[in-house]
C-alpha positions in Angstrom: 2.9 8.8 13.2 4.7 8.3 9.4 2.9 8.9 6.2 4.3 7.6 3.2 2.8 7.4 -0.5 3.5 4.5 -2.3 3.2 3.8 -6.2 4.0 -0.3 -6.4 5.0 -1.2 -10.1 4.9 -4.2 -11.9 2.2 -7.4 -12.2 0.0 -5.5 -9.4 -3.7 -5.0 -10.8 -6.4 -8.0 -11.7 -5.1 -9.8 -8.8 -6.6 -8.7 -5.7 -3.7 -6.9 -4.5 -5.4 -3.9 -3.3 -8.0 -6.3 -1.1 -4.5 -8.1 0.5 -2.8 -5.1 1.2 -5.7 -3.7 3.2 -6.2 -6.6 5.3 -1.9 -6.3 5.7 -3.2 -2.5 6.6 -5.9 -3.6 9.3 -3.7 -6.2 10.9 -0.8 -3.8 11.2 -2.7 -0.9 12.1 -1.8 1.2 9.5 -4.8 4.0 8.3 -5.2 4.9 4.5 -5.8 4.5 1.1 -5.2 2.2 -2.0 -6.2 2.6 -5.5 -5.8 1.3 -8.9 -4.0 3.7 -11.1 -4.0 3.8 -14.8 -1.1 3.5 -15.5 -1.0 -0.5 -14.2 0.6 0.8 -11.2 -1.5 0.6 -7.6 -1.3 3.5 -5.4 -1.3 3.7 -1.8 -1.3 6.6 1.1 -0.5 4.7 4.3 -0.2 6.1 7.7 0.8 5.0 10.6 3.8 3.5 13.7 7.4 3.7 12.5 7.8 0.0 12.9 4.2 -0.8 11.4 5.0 1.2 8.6 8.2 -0.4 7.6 6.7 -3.8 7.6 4.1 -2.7 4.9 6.7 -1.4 2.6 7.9 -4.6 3.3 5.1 -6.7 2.9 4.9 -4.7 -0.7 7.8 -4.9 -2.0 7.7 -9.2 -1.3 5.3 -9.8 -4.2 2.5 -10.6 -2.0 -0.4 -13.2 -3.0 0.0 -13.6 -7.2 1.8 -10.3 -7.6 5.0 -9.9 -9.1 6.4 -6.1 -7.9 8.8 -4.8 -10.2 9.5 -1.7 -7.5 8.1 0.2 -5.2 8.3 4.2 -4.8 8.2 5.7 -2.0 7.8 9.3 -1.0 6.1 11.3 2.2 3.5 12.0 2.0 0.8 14.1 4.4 -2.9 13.8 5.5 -4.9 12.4 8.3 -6.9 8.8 8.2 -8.9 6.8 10.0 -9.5 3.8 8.3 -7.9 1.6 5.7 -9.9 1.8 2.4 -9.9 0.7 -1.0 -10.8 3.3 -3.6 -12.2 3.0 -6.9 
């Protein structure tokens, strides 16, 4: 298992990004968090397979749904999940 923490930047809040990327989450298997930060930046602890994992940093940094993703940055990142949620 891979844990990574994500901070996406750019046109990410207001437009159900956090909903989309935990239904990306659920389908690839992938345990967590992700939350609305305020600083217009979404956050996101996500957890999971090598290969699932690289296909959600994927999936954010493609501007999914109305999003427009300026960058993504990515760090490791520790803890233990069982679910996907979205906080706050």
């Amino acid at each position: 298992m891979k844990t990574l923490r994500l901070v996406i930047h750019g046109r990410v809040q207001g437009i159900f990004f956090r909903d989309a990327m935990r239904r990306e989450a659920q389908k690839l298997g992938i345990t967590g968090w992700v939350r609305n930060r305020n600083d217009d930046t979404v956050e996101a602890a996500v957890q999971g397979e090598p290969a699932a994992m690289d296909a959600i940093v994927r999936w954010a940094h493609q501007d999914p749904r109305h999003a427009q993703v300026e960058r993504v940055v990515i760090e490791p990142d520790d803890g233990s999940y069982n679910s996907f949620e979205v906080i706050g």
